[in-house]
mmCIF file of the N, C-alpha and C atoms, coordinates in Angstrom:
data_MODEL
# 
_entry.id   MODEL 
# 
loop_
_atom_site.group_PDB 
_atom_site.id 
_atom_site.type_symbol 
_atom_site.label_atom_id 
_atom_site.label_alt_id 
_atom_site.label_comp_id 
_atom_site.label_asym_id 
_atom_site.label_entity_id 
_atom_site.label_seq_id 
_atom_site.pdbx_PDB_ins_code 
_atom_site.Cartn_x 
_atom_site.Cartn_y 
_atom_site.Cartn_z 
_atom_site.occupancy 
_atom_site.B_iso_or_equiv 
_atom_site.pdbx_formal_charge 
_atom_site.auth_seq_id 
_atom_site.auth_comp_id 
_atom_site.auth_asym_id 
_atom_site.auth_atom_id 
_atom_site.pdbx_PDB_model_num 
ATOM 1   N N  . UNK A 1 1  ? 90.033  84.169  89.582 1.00 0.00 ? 1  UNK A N  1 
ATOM 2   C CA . UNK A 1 1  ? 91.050  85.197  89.698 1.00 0.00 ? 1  UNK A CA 1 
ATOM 3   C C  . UNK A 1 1  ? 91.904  85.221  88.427 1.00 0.00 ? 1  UNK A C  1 
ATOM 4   N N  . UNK A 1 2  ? 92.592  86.440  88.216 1.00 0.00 ? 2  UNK A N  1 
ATOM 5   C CA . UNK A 1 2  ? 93.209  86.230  87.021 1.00 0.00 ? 2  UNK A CA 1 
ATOM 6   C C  . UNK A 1 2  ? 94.831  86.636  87.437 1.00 0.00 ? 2  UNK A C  1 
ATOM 7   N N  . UNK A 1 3  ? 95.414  85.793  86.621 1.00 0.00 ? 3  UNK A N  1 
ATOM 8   C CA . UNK A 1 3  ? 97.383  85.791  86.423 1.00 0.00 ? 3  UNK A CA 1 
ATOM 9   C C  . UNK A 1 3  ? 97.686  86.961  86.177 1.00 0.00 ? 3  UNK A C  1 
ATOM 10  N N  . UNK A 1 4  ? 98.347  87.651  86.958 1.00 0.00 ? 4  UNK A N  1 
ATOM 11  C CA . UNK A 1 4  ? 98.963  89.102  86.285 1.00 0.00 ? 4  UNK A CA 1 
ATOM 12  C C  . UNK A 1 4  ? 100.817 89.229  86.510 1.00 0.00 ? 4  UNK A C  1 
ATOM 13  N N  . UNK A 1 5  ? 101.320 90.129  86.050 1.00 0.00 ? 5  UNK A N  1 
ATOM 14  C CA . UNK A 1 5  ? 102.726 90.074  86.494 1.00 0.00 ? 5  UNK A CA 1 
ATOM 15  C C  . UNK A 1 5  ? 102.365 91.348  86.368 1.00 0.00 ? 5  UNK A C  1 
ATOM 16  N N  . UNK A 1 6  ? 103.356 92.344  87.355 1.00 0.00 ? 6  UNK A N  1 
ATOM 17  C CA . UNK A 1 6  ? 103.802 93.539  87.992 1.00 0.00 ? 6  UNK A CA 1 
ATOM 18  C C  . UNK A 1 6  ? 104.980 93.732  87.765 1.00 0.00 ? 6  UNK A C  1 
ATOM 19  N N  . UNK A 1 7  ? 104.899 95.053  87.464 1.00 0.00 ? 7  UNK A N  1 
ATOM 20  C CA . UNK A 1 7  ? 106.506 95.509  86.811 1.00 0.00 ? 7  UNK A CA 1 
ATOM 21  C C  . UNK A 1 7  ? 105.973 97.542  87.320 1.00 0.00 ? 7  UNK A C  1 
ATOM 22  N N  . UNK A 1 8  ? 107.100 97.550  88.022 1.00 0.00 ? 8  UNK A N  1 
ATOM 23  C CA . UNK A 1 8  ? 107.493 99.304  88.687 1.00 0.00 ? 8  UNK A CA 1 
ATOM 24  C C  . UNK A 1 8  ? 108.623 99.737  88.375 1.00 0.00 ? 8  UNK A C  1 
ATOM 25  N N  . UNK A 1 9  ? 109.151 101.113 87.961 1.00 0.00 ? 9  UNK A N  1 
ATOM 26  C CA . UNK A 1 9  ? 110.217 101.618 87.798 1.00 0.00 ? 9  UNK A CA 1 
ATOM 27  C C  . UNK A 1 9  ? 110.298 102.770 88.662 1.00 0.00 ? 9  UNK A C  1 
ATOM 28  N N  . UNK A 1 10 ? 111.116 103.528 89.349 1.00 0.00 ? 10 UNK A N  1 
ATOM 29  C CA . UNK A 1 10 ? 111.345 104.080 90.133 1.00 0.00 ? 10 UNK A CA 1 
ATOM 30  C C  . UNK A 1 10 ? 112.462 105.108 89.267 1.00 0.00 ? 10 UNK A C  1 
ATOM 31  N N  . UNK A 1 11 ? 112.035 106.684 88.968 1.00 0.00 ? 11 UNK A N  1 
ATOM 32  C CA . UNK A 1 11 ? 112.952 107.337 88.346 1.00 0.00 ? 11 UNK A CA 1 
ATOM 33  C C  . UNK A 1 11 ? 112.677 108.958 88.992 1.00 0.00 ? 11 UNK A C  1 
ATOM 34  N N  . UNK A 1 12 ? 114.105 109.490 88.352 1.00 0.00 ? 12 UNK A N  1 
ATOM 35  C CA . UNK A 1 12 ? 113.865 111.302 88.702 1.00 0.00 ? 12 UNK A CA 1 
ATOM 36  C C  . UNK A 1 12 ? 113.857 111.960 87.920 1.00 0.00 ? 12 UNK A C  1 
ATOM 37  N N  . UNK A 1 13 ? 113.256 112.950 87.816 1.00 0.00 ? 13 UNK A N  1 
ATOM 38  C CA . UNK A 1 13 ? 112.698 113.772 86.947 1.00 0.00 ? 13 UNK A CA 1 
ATOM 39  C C  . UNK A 1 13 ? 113.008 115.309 86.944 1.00 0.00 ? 13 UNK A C  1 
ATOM 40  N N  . UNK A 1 14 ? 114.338 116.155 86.319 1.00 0.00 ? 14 UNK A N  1 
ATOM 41  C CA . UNK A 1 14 ? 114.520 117.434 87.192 1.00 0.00 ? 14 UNK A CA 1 
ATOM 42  C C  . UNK A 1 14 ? 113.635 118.557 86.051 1.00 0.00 ? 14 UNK A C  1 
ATOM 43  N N  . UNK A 1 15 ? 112.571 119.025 86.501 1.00 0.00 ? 15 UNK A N  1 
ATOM 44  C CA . UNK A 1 15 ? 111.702 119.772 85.389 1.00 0.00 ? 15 UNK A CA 1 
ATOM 45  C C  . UNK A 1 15 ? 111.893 121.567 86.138 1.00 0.00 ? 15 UNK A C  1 
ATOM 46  N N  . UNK A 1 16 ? 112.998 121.680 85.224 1.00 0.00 ? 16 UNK A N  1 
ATOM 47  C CA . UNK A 1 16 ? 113.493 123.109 85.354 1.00 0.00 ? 16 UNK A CA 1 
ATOM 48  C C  . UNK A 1 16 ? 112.645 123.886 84.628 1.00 0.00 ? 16 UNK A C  1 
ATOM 49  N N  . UNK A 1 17 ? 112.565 125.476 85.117 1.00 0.00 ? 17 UNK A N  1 
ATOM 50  C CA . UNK A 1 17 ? 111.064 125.997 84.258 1.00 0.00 ? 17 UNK A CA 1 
ATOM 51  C C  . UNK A 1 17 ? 112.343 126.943 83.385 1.00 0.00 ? 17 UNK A C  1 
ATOM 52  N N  . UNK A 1 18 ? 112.017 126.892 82.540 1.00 0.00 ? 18 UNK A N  1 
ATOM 53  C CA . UNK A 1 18 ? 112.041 128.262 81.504 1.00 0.00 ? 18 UNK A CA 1 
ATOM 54  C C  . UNK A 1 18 ? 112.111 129.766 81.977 1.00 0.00 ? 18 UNK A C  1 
ATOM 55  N N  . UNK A 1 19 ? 111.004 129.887 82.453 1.00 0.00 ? 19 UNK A N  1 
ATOM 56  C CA . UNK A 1 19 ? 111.132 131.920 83.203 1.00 0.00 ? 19 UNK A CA 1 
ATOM 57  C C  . UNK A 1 19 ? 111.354 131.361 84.781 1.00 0.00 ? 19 UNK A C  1 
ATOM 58  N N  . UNK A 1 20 ? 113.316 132.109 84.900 1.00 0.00 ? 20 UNK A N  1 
ATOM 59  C CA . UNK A 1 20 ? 113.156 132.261 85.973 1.00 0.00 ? 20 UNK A CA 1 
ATOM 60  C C  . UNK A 1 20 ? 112.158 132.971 87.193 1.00 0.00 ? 20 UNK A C  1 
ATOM 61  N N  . UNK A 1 21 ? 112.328 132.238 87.870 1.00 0.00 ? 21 UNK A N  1 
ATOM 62  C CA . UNK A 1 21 ? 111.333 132.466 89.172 1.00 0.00 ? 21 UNK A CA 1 
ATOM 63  C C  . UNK A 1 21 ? 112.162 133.078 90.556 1.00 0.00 ? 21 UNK A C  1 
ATOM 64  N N  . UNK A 1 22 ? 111.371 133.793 90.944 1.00 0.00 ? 22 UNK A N  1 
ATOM 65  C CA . UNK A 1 22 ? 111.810 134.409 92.550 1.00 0.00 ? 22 UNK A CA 1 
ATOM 66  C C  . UNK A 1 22 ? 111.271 133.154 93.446 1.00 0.00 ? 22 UNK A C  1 
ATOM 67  N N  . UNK A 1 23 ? 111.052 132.324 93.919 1.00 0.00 ? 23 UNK A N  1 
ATOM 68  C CA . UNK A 1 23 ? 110.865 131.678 94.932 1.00 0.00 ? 23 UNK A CA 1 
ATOM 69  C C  . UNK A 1 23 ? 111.815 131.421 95.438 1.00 0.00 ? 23 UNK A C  1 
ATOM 70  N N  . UNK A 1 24 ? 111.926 131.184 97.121 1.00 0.00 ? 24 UNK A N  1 
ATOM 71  C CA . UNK A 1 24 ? 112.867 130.629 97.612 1.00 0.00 ? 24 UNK A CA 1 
ATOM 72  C C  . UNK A 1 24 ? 113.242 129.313 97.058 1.00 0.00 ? 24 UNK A C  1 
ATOM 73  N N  . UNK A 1 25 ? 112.067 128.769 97.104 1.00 0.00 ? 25 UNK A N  1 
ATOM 74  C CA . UNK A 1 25 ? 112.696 126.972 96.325 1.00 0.00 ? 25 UNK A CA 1 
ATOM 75  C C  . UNK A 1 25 ? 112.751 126.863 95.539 1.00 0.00 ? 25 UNK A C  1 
ATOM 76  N N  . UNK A 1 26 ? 114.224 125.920 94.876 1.00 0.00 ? 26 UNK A N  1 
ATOM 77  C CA . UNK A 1 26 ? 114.663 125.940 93.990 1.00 0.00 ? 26 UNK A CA 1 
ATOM 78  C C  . UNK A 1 26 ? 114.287 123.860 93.787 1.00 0.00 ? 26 UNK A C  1 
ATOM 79  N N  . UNK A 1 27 ? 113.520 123.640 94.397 1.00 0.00 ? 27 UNK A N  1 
ATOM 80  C CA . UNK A 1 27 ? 113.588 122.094 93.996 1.00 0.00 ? 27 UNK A CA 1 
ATOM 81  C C  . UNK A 1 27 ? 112.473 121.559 92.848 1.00 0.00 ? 27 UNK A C  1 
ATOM 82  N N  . UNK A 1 28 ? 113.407 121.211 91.802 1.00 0.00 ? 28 UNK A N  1 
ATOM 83  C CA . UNK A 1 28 ? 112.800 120.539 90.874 1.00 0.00 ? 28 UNK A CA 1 
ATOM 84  C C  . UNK A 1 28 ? 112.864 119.454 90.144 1.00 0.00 ? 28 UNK A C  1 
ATOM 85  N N  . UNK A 1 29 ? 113.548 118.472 91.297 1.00 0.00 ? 29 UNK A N  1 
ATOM 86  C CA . UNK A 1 29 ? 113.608 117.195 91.043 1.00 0.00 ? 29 UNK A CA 1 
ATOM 87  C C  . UNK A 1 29 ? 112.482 116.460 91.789 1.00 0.00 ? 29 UNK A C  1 
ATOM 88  N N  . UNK A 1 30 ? 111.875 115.689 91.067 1.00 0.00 ? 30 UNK A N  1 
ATOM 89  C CA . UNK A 1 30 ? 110.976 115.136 91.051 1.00 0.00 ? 30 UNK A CA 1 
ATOM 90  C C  . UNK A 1 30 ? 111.118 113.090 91.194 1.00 0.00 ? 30 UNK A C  1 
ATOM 91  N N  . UNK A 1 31 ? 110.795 112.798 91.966 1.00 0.00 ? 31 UNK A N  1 
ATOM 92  C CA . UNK A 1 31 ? 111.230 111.324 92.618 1.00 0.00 ? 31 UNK A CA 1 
ATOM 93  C C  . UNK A 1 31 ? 109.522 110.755 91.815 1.00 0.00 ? 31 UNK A C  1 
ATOM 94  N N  . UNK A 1 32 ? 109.605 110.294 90.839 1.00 0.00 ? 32 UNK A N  1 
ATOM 95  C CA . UNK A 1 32 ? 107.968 109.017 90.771 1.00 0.00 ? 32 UNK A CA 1 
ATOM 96  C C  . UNK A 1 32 ? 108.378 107.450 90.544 1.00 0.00 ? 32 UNK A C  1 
ATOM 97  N N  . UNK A 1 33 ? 107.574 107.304 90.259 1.00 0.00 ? 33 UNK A N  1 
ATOM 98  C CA . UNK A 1 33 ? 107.705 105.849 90.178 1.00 0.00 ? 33 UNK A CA 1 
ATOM 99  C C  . UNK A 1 33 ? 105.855 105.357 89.321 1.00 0.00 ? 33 UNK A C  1 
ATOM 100 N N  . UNK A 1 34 ? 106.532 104.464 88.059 1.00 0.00 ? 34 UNK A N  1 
ATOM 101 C CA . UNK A 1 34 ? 105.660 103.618 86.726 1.00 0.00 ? 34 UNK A CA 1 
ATOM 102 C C  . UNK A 1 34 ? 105.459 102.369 87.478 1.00 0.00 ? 34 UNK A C  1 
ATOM 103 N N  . UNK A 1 35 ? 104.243 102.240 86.663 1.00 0.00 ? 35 UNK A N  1 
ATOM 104 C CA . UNK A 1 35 ? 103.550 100.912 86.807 1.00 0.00 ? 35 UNK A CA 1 
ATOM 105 C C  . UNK A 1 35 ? 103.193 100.264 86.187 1.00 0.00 ? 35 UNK A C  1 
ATOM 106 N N  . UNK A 1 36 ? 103.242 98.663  85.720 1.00 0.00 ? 36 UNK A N  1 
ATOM 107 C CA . UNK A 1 36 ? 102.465 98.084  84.907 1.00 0.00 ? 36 UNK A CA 1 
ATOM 108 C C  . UNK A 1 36 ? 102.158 97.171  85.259 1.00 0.00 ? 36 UNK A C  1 
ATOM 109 N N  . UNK A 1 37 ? 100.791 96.827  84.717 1.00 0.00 ? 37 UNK A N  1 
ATOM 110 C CA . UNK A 1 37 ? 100.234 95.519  85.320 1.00 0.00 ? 37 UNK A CA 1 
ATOM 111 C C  . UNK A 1 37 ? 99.673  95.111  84.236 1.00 0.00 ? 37 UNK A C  1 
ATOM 112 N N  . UNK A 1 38 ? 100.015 93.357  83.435 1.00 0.00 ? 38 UNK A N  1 
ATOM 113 C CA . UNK A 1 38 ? 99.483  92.726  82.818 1.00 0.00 ? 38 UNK A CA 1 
ATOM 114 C C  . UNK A 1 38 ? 98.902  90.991  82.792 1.00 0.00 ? 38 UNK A C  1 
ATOM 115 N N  . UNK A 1 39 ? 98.113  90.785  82.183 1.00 0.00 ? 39 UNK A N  1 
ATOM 116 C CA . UNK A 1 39 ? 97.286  89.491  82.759 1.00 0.00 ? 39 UNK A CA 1 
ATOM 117 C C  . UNK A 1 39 ? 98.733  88.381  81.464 1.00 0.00 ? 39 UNK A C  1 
ATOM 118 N N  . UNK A 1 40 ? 98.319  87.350  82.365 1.00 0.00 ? 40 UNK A N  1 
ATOM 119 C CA . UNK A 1 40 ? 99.968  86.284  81.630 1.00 0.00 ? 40 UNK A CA 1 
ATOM 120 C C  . UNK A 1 40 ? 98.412  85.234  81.439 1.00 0.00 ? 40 UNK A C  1 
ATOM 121 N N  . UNK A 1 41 ? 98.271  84.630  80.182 1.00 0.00 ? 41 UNK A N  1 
ATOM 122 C CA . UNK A 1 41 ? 97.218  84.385  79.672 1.00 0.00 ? 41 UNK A CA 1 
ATOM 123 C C  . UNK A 1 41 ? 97.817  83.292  78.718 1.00 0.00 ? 41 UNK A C  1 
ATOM 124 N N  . UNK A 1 42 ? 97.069  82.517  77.681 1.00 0.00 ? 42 UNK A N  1 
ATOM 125 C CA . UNK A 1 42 ? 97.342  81.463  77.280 1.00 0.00 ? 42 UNK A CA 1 
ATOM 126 C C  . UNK A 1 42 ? 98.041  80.073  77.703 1.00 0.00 ? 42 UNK A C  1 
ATOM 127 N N  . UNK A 1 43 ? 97.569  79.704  79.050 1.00 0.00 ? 43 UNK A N  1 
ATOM 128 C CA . UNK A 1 43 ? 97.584  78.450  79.858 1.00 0.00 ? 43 UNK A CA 1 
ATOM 129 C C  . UNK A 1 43 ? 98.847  78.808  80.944 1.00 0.00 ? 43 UNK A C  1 
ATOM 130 N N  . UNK A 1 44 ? 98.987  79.834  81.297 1.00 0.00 ? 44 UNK A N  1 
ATOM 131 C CA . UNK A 1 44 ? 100.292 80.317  82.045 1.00 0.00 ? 44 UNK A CA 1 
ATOM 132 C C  . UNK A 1 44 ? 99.946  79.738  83.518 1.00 0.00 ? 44 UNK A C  1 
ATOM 133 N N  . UNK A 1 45 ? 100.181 78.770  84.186 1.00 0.00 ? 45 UNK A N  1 
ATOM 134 C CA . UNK A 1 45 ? 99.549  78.806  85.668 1.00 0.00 ? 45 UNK A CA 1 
ATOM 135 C C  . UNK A 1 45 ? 100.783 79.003  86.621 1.00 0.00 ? 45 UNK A C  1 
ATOM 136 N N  . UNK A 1 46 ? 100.280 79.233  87.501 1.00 0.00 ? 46 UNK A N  1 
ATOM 137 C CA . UNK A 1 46 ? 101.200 79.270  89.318 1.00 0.00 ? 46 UNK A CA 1 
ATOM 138 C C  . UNK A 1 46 ? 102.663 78.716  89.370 1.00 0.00 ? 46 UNK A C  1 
ATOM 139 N N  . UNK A 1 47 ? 102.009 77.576  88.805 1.00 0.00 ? 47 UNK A N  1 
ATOM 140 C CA . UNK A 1 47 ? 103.723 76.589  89.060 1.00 0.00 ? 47 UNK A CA 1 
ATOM 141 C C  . UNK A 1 47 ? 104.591 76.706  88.149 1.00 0.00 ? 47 UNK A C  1 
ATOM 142 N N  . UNK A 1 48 ? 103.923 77.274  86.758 1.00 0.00 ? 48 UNK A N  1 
ATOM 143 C CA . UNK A 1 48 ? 104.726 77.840  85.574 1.00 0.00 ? 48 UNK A CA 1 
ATOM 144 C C  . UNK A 1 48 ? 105.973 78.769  86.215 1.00 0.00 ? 48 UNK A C  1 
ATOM 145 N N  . UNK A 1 49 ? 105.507 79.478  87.130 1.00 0.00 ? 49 UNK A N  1 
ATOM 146 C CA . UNK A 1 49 ? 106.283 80.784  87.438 1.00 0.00 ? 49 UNK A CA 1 
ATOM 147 C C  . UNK A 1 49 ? 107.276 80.688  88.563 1.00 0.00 ? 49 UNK A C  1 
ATOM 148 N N  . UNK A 1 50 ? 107.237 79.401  89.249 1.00 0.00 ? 50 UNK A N  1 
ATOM 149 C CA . UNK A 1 50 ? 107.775 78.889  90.405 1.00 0.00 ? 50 UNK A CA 1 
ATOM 150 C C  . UNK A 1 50 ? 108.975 78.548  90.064 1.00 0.00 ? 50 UNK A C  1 
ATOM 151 N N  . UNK A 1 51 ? 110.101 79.771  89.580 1.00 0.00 ? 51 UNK A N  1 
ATOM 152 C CA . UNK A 1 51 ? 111.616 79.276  89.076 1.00 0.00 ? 51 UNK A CA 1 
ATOM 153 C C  . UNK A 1 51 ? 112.746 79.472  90.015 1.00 0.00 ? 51 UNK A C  1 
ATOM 154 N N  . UNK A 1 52 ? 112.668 79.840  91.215 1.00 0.00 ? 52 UNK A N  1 
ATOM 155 C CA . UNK A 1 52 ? 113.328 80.543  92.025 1.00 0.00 ? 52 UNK A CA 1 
ATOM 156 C C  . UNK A 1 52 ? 114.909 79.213  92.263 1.00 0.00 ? 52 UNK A C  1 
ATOM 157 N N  . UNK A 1 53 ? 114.515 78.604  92.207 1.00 0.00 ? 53 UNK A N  1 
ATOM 158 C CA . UNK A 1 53 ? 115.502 77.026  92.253 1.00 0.00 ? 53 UNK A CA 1 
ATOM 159 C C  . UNK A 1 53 ? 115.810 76.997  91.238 1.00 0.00 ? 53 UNK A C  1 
ATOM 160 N N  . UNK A 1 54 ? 115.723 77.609  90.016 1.00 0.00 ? 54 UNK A N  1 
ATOM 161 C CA . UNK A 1 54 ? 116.823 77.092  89.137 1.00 0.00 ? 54 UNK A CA 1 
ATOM 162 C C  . UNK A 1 54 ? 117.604 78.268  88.903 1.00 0.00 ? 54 UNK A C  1 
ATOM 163 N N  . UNK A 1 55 ? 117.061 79.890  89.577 1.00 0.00 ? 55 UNK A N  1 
ATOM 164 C CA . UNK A 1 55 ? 117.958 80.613  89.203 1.00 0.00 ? 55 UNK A CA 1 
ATOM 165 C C  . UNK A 1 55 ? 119.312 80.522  90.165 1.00 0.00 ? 55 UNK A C  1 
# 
């Protein structure tokens, strides 16, 4: 198996158009959320990461 660490950001996005529009809806905020996932490599193991007691 391989070591990875996970990292998400959670942001909004209001993408207003240029030519107004007749639609009733006017919603253009946009809720996403980023992702990254990378492998922790050069002898990094399990217990390396086990800091929760000293924070």
């Amino acid at each position: 198996s391989i070591l990875a660490a996970y990292t998400y950001d959670n942001f909004d996005v209001n993408l207003k158009s240029q030519v107004p529009m007749e639609e009733k809806s006017n919603n253009s905020l946009k809720h996403l959320t980023s992702g990254l996932l990378f492998p922790l490599s050069h002898g990094v193991k399990v217990d390396d990461l086990k800091c929760l007691e000293d924070l």
